[in-house]
C-alpha positions as CSV (number, residue, x, y, z in Angstrom):
1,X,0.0,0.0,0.0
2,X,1.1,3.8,-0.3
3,X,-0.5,7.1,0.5
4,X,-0.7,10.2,-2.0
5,X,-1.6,13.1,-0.1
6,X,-2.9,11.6,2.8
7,X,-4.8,8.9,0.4
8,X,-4.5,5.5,0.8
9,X,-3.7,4.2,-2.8
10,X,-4.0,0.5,-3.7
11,X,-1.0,-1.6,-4.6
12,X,-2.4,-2.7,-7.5
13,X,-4.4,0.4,-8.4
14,X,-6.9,0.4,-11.2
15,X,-6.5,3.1,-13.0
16,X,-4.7,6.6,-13.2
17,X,-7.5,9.2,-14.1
18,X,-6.8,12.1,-16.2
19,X,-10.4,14.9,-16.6
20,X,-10.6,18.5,-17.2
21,X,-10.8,20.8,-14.5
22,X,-14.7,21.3,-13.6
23,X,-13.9,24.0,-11.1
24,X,-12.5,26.8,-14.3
25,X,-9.2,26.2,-13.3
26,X,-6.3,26.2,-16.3
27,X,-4.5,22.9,-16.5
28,X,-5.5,19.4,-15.9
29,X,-6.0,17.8,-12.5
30,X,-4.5,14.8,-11.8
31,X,-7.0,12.6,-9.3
32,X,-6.4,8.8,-7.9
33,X,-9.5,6.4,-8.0
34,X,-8.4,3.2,-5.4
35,X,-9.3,-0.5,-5.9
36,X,-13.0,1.2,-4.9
37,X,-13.5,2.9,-7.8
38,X,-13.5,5.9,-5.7
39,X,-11.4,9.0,-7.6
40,X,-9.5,10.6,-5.0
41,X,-8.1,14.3,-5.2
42,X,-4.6,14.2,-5.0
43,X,-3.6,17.9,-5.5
44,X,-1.3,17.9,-8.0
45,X,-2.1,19.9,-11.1
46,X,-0.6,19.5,-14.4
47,X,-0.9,22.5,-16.9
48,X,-0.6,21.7,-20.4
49,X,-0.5,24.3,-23.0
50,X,1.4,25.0,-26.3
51,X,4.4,26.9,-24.5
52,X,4.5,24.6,-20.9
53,X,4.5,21.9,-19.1
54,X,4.0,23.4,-15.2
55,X,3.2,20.6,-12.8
56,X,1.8,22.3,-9.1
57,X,1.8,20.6,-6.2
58,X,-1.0,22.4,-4.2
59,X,-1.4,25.1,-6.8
60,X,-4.4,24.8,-9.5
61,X,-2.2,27.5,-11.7
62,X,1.5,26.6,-11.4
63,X,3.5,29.2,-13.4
64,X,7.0,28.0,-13.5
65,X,8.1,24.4,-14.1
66,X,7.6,23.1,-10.3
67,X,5.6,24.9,-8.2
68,X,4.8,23.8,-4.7
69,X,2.3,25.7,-2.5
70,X,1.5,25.2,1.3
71,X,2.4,27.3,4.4
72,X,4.1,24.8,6.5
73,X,7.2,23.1,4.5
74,X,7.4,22.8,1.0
75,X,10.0,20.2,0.2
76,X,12.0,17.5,2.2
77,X,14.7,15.2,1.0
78,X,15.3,11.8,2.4
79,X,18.2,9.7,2.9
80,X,15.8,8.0,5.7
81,X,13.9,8.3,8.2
82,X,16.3,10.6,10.1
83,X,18.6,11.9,7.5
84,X,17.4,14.2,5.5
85,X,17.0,18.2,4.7
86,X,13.5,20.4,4.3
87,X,12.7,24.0,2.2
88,X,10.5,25.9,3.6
89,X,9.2,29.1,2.5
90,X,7.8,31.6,5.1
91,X,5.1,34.2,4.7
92,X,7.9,37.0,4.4
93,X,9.8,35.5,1.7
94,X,12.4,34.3,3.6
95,X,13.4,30.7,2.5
96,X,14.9,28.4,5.3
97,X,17.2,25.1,4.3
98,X,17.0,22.8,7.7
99,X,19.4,20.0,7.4
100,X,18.9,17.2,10.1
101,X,21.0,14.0,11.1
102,X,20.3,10.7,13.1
103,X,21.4,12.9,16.3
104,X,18.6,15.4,16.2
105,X,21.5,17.8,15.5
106,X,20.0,20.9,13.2
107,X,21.5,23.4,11.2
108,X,19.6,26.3,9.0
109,X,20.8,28.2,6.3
110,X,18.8,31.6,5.6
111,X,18.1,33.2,2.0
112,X,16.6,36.4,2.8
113,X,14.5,38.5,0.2
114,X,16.8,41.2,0.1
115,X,20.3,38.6,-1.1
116,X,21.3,38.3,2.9
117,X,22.6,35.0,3.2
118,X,22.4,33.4,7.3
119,X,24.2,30.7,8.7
120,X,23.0,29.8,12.5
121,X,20.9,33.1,12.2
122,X,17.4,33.3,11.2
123,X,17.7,37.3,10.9
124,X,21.3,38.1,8.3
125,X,22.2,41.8,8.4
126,X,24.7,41.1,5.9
127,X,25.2,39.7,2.5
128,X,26.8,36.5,4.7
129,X,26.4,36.4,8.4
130,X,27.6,33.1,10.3
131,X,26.0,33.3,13.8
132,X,26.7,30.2,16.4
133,X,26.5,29.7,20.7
134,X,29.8,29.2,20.6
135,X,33.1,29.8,18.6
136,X,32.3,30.6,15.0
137,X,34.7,29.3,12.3
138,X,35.1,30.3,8.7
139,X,37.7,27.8,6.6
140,X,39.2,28.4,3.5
141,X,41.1,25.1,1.8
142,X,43.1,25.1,-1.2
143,X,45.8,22.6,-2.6
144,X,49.3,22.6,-0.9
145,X,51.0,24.2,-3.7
146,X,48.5,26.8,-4.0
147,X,46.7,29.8,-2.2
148,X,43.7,30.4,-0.2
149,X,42.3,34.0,0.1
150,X,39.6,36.5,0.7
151,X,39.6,39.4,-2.1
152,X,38.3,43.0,-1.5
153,X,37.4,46.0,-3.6
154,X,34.9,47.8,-5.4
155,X,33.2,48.4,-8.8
156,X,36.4,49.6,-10.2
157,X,38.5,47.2,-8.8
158,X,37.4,44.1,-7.7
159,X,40.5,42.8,-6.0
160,X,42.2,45.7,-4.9
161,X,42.5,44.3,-1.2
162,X,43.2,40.9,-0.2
163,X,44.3,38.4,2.4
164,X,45.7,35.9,1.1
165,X,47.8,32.6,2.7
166,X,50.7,30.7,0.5
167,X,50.2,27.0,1.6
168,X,53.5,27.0,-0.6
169,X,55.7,28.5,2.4
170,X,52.7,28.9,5.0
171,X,53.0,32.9,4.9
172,X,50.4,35.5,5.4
173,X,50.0,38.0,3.0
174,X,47.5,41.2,3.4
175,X,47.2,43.7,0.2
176,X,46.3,47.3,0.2
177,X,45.9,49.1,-3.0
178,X,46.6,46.0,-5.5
179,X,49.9,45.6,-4.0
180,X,51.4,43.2,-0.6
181,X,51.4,45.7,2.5
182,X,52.5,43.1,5.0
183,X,53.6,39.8,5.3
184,X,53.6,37.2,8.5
185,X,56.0,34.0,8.0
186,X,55.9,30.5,9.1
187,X,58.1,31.7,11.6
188,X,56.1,34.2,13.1
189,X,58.5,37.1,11.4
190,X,56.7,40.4,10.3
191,X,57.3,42.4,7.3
192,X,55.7,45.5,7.3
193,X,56.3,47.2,3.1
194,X,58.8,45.0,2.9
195,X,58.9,40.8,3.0
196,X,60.5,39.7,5.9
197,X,64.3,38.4,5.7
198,X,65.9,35.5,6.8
199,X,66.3,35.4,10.3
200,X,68.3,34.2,13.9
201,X,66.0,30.8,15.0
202,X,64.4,31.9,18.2
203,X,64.3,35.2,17.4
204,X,61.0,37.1,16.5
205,X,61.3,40.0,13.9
206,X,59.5,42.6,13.0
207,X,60.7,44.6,9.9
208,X,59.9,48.0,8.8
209,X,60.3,49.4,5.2
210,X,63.4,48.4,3.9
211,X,66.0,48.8,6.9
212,X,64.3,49.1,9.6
213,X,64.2,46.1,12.1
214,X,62.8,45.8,15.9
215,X,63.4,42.1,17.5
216,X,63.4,40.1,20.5
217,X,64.1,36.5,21.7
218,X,61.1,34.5,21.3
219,X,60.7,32.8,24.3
220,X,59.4,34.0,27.7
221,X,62.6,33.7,29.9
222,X,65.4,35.9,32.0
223,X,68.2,37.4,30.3
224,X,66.0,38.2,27.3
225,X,67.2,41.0,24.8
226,X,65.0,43.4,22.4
227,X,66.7,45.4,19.7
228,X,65.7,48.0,17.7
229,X,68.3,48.4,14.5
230,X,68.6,50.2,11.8
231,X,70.6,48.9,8.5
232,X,71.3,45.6,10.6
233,X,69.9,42.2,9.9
234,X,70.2,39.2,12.7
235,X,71.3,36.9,10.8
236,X,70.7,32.9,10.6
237,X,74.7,32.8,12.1
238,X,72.9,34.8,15.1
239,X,75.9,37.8,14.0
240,X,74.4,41.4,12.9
241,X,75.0,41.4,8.9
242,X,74.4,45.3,7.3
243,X,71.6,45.2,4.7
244,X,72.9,47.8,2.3
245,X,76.4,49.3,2.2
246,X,75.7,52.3,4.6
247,X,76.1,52.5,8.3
248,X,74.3,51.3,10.7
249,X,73.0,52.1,14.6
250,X,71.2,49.7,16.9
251,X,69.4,50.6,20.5
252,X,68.9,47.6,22.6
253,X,67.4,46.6,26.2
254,X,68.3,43.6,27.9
255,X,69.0,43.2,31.6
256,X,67.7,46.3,32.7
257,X,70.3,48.2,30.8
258,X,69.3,50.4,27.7
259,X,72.6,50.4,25.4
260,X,72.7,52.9,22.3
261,X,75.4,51.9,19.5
262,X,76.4,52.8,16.3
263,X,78.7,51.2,13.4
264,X,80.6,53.0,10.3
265,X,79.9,52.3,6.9
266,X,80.3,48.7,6.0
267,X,79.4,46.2,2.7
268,X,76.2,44.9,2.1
269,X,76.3,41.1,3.9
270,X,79.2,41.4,6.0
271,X,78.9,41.3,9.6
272,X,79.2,44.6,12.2
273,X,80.7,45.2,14.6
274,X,78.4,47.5,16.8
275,X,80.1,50.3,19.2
276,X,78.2,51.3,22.3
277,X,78.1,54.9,22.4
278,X,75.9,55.9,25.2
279,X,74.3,53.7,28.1
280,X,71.6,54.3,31.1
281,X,72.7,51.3,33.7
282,X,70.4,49.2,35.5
283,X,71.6,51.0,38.8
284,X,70.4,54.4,37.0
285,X,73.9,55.7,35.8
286,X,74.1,57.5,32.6
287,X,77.4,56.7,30.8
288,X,79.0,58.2,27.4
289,X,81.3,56.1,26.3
290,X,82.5,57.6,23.3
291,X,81.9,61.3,21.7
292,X,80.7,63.9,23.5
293,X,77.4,65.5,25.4
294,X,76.4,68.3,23.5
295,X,73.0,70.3,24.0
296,X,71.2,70.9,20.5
297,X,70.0,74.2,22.0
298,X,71.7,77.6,24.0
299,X,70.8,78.4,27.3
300,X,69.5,74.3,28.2
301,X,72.0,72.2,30.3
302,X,71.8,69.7,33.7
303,X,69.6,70.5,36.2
304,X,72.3,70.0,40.1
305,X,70.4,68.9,43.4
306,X,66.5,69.4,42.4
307,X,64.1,67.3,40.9
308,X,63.0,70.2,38.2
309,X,63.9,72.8,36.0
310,X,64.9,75.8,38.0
311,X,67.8,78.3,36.5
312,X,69.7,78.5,39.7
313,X,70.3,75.0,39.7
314,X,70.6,75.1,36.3
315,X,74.7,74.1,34.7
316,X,74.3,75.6,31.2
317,X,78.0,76.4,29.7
318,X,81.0,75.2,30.2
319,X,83.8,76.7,28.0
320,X,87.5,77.3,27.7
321,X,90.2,78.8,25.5
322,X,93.0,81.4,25.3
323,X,92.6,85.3,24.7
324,X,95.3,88.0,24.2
325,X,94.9,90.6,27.0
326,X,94.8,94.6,25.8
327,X,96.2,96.9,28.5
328,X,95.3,100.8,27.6
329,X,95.8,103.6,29.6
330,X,93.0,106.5,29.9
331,X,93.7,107.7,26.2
332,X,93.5,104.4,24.6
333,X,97.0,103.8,24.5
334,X,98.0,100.3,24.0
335,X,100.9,98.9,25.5
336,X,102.7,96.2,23.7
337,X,104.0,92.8,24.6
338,X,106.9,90.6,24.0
339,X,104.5,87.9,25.9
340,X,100.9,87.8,26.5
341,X,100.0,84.1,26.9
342,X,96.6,84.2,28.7
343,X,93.5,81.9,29.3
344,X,90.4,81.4,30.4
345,X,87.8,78.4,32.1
346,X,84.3,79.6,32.2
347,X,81.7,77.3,33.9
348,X,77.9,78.3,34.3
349,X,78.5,82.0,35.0
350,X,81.8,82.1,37.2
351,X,84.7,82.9,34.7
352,X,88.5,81.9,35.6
353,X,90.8,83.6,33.7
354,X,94.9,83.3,33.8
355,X,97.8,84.8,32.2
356,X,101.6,86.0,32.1
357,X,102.4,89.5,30.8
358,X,106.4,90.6,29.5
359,X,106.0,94.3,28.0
360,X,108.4,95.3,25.8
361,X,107.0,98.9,24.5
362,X,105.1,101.7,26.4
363,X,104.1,103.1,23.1
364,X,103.4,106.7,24.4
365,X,100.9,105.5,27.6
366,X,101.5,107.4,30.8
367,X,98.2,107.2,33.1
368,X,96.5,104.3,34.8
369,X,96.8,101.4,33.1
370,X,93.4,98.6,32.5
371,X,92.7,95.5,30.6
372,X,90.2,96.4,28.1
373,X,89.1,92.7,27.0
374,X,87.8,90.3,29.5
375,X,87.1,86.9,27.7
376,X,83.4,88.1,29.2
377,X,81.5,90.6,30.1
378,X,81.1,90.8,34.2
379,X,78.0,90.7,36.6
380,X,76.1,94.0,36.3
381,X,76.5,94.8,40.1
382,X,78.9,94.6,42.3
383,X,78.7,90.8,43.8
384,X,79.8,89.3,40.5
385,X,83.8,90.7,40.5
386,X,86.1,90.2,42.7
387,X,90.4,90.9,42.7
388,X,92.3,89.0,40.5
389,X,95.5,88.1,42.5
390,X,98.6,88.7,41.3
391,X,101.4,86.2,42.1
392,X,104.3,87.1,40.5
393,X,105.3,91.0,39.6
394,X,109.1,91.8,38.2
395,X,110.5,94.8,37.1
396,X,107.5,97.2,37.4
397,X,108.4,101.2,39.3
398,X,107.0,101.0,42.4
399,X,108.0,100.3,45.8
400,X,108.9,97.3,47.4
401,X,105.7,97.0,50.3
402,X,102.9,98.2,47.7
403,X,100.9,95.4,46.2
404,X,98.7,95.0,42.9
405,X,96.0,93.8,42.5
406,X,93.4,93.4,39.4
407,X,89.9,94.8,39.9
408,X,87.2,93.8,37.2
409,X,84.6,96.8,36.8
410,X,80.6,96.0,36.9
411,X,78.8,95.4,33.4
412,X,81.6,95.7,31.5
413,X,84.7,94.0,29.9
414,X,87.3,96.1,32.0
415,X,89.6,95.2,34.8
416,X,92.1,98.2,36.1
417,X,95.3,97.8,38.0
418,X,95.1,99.1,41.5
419,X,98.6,100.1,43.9
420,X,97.9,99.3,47.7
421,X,100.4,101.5,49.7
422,X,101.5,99.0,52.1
423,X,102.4,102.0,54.8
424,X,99.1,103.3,53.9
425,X,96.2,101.7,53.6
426,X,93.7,103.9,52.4
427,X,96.2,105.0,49.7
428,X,94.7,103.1,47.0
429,X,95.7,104.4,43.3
430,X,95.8,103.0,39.6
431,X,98.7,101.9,38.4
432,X,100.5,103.7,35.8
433,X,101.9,102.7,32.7
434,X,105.4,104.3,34.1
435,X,105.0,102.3,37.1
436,X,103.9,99.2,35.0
437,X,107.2,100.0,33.1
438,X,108.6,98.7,29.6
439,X,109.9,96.1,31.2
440,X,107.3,94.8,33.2
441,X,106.4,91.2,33.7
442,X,103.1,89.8,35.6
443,X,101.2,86.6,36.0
444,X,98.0,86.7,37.3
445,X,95.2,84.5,37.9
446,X,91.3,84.8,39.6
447,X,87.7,85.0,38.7
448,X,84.5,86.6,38.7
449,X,80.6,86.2,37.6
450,X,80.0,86.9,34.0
451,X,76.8,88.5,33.1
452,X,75.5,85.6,31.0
């Protein structure tokens, strides 16, 4: 026995009835009559004409080839009993493929009316949408000597942007603009507008543009290093090996220590050898190790004994170097010298200055006698000069308990020579060129504040 539409149907059934529609319905009906002679309706419709052949299942007026109509589902397909996969179309449009296995196990896929396309979701917001209660997985699988990848891009380019995996070399490639933008390797290595090179085992790399490399050791462990180099490649020999014949510089942190270094021009390939310029300890001492510290801008330099900026803790010069002293009296009249060897130290504002005098020539001067040309200009008031001692005077006119002395004046570049009367004390005058004398010698040394 077997049932048609709910029909019981005779094994050995007597006859298959074909009769026009009485109802005015297009098409032929197709009814069952059992070993009864009853005709039963079986609701399947055939509509023949001279352009079609429709059959409707549920439909009197079937306008494509197979039409099924009914509001529960539409189609199933059986492997058996408990295999098998239904259609179903709802009242929105929205078709639904249930697939269904010996388990009970269930799994829809969603063809909405506007193209959406739902995996695990009955409502897609997208064009594909993959929804689970759990992890959600998307795999792409290609032949081992080929490529799997995702393409992206628009009307006018329709692959301008991809990700794309090699199962040739297992690397990860992503494209921007029609060209590779980055690549991961099977080791883990990162090339970022550049591919990545070969590199030290262990060792994770991460290179940028052409030249530019930052890397670490691998593991998780003490006694790990990071290096950030420039021009430098780690190679598989675990030596640095320049990339292009230029120089090269590396910055690296490893047991608390941050190490700067730099290398001189060398040929692509060969191996460097890395001088450490400049280091900050791990016990917080800054060391230079080779060149010097110079400060890019005036006016900025170490901060002595405070935790901020403030200018009067401020060490911002340090110079030295040699000047010729002028010695004029009141008319501008210069004496001259068979020697005139003098120097100077100048550290933050206080100014040492030394030197040794032998005149040979008065050339005409007579009245007090000053050096005209301090290697700075003093302190506008009064605390910033001081006497410069003298310790040596030889064949100068004056008598033999007086003592000299070299006064710098405030705001300016002078510093006179002043006669203490050793009898006297109060008689303080200028020495003269007659008493400095053409044969003269002195050597003096002192300091005072400059005024920057």
């Amino acid at each position: 026995m077997a049932t048609l539409k709910g029909q019981t149907i005779a094994a050995s059934y007597q006859d298959l009835v074909k009769r026009a529609d009485t109802y005015s319905q297009t098409g032929t009906n197709i009814e069952i009559m059992n070993d009864s002679a009853v005709v039963q309706p079986t609701g399947l419709y055939l509509e023949s004409g001279a352009t079609t052949d429709n059959v409707g299942i549920g439909v009197a007026d079937p306008d494509a080839t197979l039409e099924i109509l009914d509001t529960t589902t539409q189609l199933k397909l059986s492997y058996d009993a408990t295999n098998y996969a239904t259609f179903n179309i709802a009242a929105d449009g929205l078709l639904t493929i249930t697939t269904v296995d010996p388990d009970g196990a269930e799994a829809d896929i969603i063809l909405a009316p506007d193209g959406n396309v739902g995996i695990g979701t009955a409502a897609p917001n997208t064009l594909l949408h993959l929804s689970t209660t759990g992890g959600t997985q998307l795999r792409l699988t290609a032949a081992a000597d080929n490529y799997a990848y995702l393409e992206f891009g628009d009307t006018g380019d329709e692959d301008i942007g991809r990700v794309q995996y090699s199962n040739i070399d297992n690397h990860m490639a992503f494209h921007t603009n029609a060209s590779e933008a980055m690549r991961i390797d099977s080791s883990g290595n990162v090339g970022i507008g550049a591919s990545t090179l070969p590199w030290q085992s262990g060792w994770t790399d991460l290179r940028l543009g052409g030249n530019t490399h930052i890397t670490s050791i691998t593991a998780t462990q003490a006694n790990s290093a990071f290096y950030l180099v420039h021009n430098a490649q780690k190679d598989t020999d675990s030596s640095f090996e320049y990339i292009s014949t230029d120089e090269a510089t590396s910055y690296s942190q490893g047991d608390g220590r941050h190490i700067f270094a730099y290398a001189g021009s060398g040929e692509a390939t060969t191996d460097i050898t890395f001088i450490n310029s400049f280091t900050l300890d791990n016990d917080g001492d800054v060391k230079v190790l080779v060149g010097d510290l110079i400060f890019g801008t005036a006016g900025k330099g170490i901060c002595l004994g405070v935790t901020s900026n403030t200018d009067a803790n401020t060490l911002d010069d340090y110079e030295e170097g040699t000047w010729t002293a002028i010695i004029q009296d009141a008319s501008s009249n210069t004496l001259s010298f068979s020697t005139n060897t003098c120097g100077y130290i100048k550290v933050g504002k206080l100014v040492f200055i030394s030197g040794r005098l032998v005149c040979d020539n008065l050339d005409g001067a007579s009245s007090a006698v000053s050096i005209t040309n301090l290697p700075f200009a003093t302190k506008a008031t009064d605390d910033g000069t001081s006497a410069i001692s003298i310790g040596y005077l030889s064949g100068m006119g004056i008598e033999a308990d007086t003592t000299v002395v070299i006064r710098p004046s405030s705001n300016s570049n002078l510093a006179s020579f002043w006669v203490w009367d050793g009898s006297d004390s109060d008689n303080v005058t200028g020495l003269t060129a007659s008493e400095f004398s053409a044969n003269g010698q002195v050597q003096f040394g002192g300091t005072y504040q400059s005024a920057a």
